[in-house]
C-alpha positions as CSV (number, residue, x, y, z in Angstrom):
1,X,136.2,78.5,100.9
2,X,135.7,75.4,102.4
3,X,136.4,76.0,106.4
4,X,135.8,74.0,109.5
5,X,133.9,75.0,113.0
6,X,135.1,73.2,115.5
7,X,134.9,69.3,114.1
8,X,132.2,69.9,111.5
9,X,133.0,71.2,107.5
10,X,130.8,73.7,106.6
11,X,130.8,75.6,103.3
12,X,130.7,79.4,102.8
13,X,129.5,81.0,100.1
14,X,132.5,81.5,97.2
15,X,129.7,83.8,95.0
16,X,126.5,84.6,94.2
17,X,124.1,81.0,93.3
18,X,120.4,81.5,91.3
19,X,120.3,79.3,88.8
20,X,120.7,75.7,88.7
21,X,124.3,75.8,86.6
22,X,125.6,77.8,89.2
23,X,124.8,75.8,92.0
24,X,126.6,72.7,89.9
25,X,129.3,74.8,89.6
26,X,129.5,75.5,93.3
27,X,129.8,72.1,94.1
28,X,132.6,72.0,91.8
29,X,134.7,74.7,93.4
30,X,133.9,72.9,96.5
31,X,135.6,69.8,95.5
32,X,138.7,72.1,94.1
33,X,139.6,73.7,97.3
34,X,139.0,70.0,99.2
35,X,142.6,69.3,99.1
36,X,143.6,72.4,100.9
37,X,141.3,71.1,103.8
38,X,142.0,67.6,103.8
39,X,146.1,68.9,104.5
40,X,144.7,70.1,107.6
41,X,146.4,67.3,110.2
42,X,144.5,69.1,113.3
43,X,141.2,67.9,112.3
44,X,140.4,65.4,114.8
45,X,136.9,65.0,113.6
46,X,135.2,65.4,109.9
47,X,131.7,66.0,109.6
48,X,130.4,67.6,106.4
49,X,127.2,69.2,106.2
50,X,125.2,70.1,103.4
51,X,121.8,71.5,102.2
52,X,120.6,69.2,99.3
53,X,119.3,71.5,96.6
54,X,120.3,70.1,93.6
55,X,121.2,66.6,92.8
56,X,123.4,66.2,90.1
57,X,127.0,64.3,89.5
58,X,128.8,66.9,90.7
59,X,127.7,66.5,94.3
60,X,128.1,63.3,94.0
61,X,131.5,63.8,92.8
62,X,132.0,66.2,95.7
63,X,130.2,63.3,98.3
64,X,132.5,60.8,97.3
65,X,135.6,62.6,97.6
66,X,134.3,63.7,101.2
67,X,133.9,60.0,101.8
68,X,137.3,58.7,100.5
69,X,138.8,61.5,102.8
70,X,137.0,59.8,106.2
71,X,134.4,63.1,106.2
72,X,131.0,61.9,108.2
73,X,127.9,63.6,105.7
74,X,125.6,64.8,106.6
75,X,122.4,65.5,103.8
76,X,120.2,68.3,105.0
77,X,116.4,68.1,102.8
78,X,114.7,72.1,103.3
79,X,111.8,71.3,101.6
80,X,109.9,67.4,102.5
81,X,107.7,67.7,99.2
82,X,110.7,69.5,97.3
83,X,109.5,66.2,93.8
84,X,105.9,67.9,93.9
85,X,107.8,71.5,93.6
86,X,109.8,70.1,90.5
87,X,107.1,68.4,88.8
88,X,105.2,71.6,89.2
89,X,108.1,74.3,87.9
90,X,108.4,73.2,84.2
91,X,111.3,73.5,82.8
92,X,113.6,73.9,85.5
93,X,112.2,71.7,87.7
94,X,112.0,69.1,85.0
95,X,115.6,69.2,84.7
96,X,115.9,69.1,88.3
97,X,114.0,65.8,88.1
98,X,116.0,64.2,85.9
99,X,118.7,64.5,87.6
100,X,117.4,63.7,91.0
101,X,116.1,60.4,89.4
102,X,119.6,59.8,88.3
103,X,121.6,60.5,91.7
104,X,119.7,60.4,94.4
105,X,119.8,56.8,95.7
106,X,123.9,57.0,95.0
107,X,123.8,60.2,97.1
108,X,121.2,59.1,99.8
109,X,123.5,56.0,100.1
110,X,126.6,58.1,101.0
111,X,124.7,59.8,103.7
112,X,125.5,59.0,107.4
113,X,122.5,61.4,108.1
114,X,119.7,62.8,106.4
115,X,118.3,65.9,108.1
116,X,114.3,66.1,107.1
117,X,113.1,69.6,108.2
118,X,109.6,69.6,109.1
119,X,108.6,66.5,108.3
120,X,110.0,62.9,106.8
121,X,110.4,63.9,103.0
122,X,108.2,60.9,100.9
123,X,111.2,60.3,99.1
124,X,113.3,59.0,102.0
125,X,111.0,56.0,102.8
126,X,113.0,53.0,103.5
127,X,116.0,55.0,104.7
128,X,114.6,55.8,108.3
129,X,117.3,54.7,110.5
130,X,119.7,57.6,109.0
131,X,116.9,60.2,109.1
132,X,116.8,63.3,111.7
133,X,113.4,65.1,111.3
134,X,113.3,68.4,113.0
135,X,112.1,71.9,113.0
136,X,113.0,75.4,111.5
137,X,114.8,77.5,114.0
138,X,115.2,81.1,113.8
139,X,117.8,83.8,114.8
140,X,116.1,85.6,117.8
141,X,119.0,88.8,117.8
142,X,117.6,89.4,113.9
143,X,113.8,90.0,115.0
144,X,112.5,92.7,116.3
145,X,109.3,92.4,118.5
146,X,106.3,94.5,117.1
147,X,104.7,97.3,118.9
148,X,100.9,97.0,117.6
149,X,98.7,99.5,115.6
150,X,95.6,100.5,117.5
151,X,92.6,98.4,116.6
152,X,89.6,100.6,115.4
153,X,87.5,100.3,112.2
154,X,90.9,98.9,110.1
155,X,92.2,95.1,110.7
156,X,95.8,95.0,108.8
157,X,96.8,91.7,107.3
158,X,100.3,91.0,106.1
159,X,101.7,88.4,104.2
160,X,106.0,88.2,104.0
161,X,107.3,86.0,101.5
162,X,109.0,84.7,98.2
163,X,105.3,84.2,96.7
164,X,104.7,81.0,95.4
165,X,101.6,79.3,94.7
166,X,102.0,76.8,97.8
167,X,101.4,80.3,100.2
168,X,97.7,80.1,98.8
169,X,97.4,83.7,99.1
170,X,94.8,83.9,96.6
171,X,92.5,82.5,99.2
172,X,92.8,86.1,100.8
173,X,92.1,87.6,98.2
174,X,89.3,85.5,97.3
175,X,88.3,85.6,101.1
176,X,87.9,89.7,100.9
177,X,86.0,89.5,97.8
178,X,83.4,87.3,99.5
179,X,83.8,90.4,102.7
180,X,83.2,92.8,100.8
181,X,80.3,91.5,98.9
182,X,78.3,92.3,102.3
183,X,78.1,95.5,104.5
184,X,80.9,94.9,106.5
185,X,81.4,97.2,110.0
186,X,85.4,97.3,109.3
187,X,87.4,97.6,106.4
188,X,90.5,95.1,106.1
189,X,93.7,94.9,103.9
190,X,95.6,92.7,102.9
191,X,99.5,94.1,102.4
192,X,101.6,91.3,100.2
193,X,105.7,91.8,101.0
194,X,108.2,90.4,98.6
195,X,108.7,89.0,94.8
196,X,107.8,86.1,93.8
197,X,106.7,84.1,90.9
198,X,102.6,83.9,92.1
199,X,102.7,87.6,91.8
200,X,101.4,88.5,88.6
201,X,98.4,85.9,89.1
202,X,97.7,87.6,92.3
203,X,97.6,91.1,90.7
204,X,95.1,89.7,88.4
205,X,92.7,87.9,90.4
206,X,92.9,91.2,92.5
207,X,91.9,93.1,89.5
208,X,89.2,90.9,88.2
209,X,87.6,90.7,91.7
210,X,88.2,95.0,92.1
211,X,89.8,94.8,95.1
212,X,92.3,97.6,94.3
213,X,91.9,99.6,97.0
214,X,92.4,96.5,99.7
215,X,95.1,94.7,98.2
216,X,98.4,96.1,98.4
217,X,101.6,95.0,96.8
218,X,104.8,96.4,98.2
219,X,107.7,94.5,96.7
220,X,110.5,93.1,98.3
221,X,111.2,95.3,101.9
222,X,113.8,94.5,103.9
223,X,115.1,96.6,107.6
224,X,113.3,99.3,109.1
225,X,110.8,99.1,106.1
226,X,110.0,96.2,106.9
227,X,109.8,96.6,110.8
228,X,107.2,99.3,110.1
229,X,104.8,97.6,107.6
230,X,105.1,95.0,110.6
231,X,104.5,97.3,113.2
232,X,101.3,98.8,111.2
233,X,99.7,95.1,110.9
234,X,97.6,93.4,112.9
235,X,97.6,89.8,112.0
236,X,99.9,88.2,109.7
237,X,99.2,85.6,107.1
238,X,101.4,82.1,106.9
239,X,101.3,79.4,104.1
240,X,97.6,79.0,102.9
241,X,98.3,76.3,100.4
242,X,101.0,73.5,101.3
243,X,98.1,70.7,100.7
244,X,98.8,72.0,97.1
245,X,102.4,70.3,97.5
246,X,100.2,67.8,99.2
247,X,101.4,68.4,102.6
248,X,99.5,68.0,106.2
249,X,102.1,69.4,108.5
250,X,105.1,72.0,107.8
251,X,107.9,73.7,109.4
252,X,107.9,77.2,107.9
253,X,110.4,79.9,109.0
254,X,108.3,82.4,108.3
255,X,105.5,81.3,111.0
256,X,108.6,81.3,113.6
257,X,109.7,84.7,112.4
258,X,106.2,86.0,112.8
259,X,106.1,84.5,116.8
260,X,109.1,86.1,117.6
261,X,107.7,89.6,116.4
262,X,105.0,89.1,118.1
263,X,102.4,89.1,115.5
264,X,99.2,86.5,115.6
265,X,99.3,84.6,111.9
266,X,97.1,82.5,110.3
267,X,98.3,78.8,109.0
268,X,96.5,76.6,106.6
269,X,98.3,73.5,107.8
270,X,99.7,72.0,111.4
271,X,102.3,73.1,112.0
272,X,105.2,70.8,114.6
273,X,105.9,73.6,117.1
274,X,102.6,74.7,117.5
275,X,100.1,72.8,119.9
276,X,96.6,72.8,119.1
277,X,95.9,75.4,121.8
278,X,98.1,77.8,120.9
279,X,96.3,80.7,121.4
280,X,98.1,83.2,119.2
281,X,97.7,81.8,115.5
282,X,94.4,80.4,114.0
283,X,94.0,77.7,112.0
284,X,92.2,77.6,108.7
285,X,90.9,74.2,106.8
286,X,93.8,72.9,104.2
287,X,91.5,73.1,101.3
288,X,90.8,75.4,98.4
289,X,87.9,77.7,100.1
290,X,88.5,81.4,100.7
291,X,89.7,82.9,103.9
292,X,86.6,83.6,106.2
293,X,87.8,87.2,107.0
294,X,85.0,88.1,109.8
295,X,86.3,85.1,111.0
296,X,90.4,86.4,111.6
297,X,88.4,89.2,112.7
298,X,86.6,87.8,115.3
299,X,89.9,85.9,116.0
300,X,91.6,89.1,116.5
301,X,88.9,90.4,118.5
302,X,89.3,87.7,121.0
303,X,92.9,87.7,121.4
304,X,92.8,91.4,122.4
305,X,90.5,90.5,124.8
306,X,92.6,87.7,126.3
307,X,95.7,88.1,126.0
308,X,96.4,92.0,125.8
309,X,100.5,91.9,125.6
310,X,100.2,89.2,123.5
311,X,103.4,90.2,121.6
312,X,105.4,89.5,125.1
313,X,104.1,86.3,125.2
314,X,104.3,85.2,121.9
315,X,107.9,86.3,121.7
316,X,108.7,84.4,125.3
317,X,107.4,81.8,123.3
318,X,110.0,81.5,120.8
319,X,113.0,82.5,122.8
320,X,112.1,78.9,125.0
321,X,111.0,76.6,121.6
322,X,112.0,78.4,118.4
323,X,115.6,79.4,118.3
324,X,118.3,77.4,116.4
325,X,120.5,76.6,119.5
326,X,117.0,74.6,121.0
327,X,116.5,73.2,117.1
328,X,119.7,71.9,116.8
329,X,120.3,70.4,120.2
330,X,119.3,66.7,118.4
331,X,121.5,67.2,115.8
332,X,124.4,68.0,117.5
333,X,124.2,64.9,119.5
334,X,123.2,62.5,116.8
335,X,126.5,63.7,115.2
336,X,128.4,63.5,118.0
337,X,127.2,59.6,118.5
338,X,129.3,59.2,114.5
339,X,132.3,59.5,116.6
């Protein structure tokens, strides 16, 4: 049902969205059950806020009716090169296209305020002075900080995510091929979490390239599973490929989730909440070359050195510049200046 915090409308979930009808569909529930909150007399201020997923005349539908009852909106854009990821997801995202081509100006113009996460989305040029750019924030109380493996002849790499070809894991993979080619003093595996739709290409290219034995794919874990797979890793492994979506910078909530555990990653782009001296993640070039494994190992190597409870640290780190009460400090007040 629609419900309200405080001033602001938010929307709960009414059942289960996948697909693309269903999320139409939920925006037309949404606009069934308006009435029940626009009878509300002790609203003294209306602010609706919604993630932008699909673009169709439904939300629009939904938008406008918001509008005609004196709701503030507020648009909310996850993913700043979400075009490249429809162009690239034939036929779904085709569909998606079309419709976005269709409705988005008429939605964008409703918008009071357009919340970009990460970075300004291409598609909002022009629109500026209604856009909020900020970062992913992350619920500290659901994270549990990691208590690390010992460090011997095995380096652990781990990789969480809903695979997609933007996480550029292959370059792992690719990266331990070229490892392994030599005599190498350590032996290192790479342990892929989660579903996803690069996975079968990834279990190929690790079969071509006979890497068996290093590459490990454990599904989707979730809980203590997934606590422990964390807990037996020693560097995770962030997105590898977002210049593939022909992005520079990100806001990932998977690199924040990885901070909070205390767990040194790898990134293949810059990311806005890290500063170039960060000690605890290492950059890699935003290009199609393979990992340089003896180089995370060397990286890892280092850090032990340096920074021995570097899971404290990295964890203090995101309780002072990660967590959603910090990220959405700007956008409470730029909604509270709609008054």
């Amino acid at each position: 049902m629609l419900t309200a915090g405080k001033d602001i409308l938010f929307s709960e979930k009414l059942f289960d969205v996948n697909g693309i009808f269903e999320k139409s569909r939920y925006y037309r529930k949404l606009l069934g059950v308006l009435p029940r909150l626009t009878a509300d007399s002790s609203l003294r201020f209306k602010v609706a806020y919604t993630r932008t997923v699909v673009y169709d005349k439904h939300l629009l539908n939904l938008l406008t009716a918001l509008k005609k009852e004196g709701f503030k909106i507020v648009l909310e854009i996850p993913t700043p090169a979400f075009v490249k990821e429809y162009i690239n997801s034939f036929p779904k995202g085709w569909y998606k296209l079309f419709n976005f081509l269709l409705y988005h100006k008429k939605i964008y113009r409703l918008a009071d305020l357009i919340v970009s996460i990460g970075e300004m989305s291409p598609v909002l040029k022009g629109l500026e002075d209604k856009v909020l750019v900020i970062g992913n924030g992350i619920d500290l109380n659901e994270i549990p900080v990691i208590d690390p493996p010992k460090f011997e002849k095995e380096l652990h790499l781990i990789g969480v995510a809903n695979v997609a070809y933007w996480h550029g894991y292959d370059r792992v993979i690719k990266g331990l091929w070229e490892y392994y080619r030599k005599t190498p003093e350590r032996k290192v595996y790479f342990h892929i979490v989660g579903d996803g739709p690069e996975l079968p290409r990834l279990k190929k290219l690790t079969k071509k390239l006979e890497l068996e034995e290093y590459v490990v794919f454990h599904g989707p874990k979730h809980g203590g599973e997934l606590d422990r797979l964390f807990d037996s890793s020693h560097v995770a492994v962030a997105s590898l490929g977002m210049h593939r979506s022909n992005l520079k910078t990100g806001s990932t909530l998977k690199v924040r989730e990885y901070c909070a555990r205390g767990i040194p990653f790898v990134v293949g782009y810059k990311d806005v909440d890290f500063p170039e001296d960060f000690p605890f993640l290492l950059r890699i070039p935003s290009d199609e070359s393979p990992v340089d494994i003896q180089k995370v190992i060397s990286f890892y190597e280092e850090l032990k050195k340096t920074h021995p409870d570097y899971p404290l640290l990295m964890r203090k780190y995101a309780e002072e510049h990660l967590s959603w009460e910090i990220k959405m400090k700007p956008l409470v007040e730029r909604i509270m200046e709609m008054r």
